[in-house]
C-alpha positions in Angstrom: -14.6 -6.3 49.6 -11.3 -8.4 48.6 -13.4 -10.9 47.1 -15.5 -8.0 44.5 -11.7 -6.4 44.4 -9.9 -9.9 42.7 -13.0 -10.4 40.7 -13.4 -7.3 39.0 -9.6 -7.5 38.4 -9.5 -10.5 36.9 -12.8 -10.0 34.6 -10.4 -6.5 33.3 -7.6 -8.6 32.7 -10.2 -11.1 30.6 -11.4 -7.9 28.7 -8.0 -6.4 28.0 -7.2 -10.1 26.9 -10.0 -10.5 24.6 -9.3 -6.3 23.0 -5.4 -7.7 22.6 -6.4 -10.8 20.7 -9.3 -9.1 18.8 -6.7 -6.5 17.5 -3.8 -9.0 16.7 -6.1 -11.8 15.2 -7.5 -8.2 12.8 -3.8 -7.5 11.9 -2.3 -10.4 11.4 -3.5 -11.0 7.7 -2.9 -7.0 7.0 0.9 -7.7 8.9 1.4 -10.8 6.5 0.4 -8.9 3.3 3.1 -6.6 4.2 5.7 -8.4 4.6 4.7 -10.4 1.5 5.0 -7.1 -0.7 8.1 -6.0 1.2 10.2 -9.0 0.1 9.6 -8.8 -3.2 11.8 -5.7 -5.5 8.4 -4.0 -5.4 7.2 -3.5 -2.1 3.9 -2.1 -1.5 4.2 2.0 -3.1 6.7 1.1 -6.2 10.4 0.2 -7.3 12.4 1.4 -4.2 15.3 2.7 -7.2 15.7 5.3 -9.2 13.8 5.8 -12.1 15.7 8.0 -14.8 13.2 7.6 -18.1 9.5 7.6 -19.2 9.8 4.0 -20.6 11.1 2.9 -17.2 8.2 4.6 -15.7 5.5 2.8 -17.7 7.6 -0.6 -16.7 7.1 0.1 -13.0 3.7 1.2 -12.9 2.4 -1.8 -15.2 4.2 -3.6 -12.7 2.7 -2.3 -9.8 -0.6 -1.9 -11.7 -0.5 -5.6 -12.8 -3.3 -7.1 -10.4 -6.0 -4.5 -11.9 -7.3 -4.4 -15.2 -6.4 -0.7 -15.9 -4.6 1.0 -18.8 -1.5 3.3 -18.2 -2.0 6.4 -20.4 1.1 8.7 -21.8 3.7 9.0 -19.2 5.3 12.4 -18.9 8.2 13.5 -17.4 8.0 16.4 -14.9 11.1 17.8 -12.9 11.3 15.7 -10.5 8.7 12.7 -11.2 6.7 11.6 -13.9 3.0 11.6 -14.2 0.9 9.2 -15.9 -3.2 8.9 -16.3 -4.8 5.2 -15.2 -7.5 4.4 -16.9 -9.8 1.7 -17.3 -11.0 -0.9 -20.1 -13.1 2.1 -21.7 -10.1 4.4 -21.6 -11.7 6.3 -18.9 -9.8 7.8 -16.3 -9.5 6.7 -12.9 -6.5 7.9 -11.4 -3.7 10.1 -12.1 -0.5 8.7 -10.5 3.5 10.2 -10.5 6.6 8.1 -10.0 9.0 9.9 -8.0 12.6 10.0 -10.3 14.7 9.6 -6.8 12.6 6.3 -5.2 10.4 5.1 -7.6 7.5 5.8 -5.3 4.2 5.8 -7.0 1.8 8.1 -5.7 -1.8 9.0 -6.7 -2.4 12.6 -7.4 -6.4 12.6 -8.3 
């Protein structure tokens, strides 16, 4: 009975091994992207500053657009964001994103 005890102890502690390393080997890559975007001024969901006109809207979303072959249509200030249409080479569009005035967060709103 000991002997079936250690054995089916030790061939959890194998699985539970093999689930931990599964799951860190899978976020590793996704953990080094992070902190990739993170050091730069842009990090990964805009400027991280405040954003006080249209034209520096259009700046930071090219910026954070600048890895995809999209268009930023009219930006237009709201309240408390502005609000800008993405569109693609054929000027059709294929997202609707705002950029918070406070944190320069973009956000899709589509």
């Amino acid at each position: 009975m000991r002997k079936v005890h250690m054995m089916t102890t030790s061939v959890m502690a194998a699985g539970l091994a093999s689930v931990i390393f599964i799951l860190l080997s899978w976020g590793m890559p996704a953990l080094a992207a992070d902190s990739q975007t993170q050091s730069d001024s842009q990090g990964s969901y805009g400027e991280k500053q405040k954003i006080t006109t249209a034209g520096e809207a259009r700046k930071a979303l090219k910026k954070y657009f600048a890895d995809k072959d999209v268009i930023i249509g009219e930006v237009v200030e709201k309240e408390f964001y502005f609000e800008a249409d993405v569109m693609d080479e054929r000027k059709t569009v294929v997202d609707k994103v705002i950029v918070d005035k406070r944190t320069g967060r973009v956000r899709s709103i589509y």
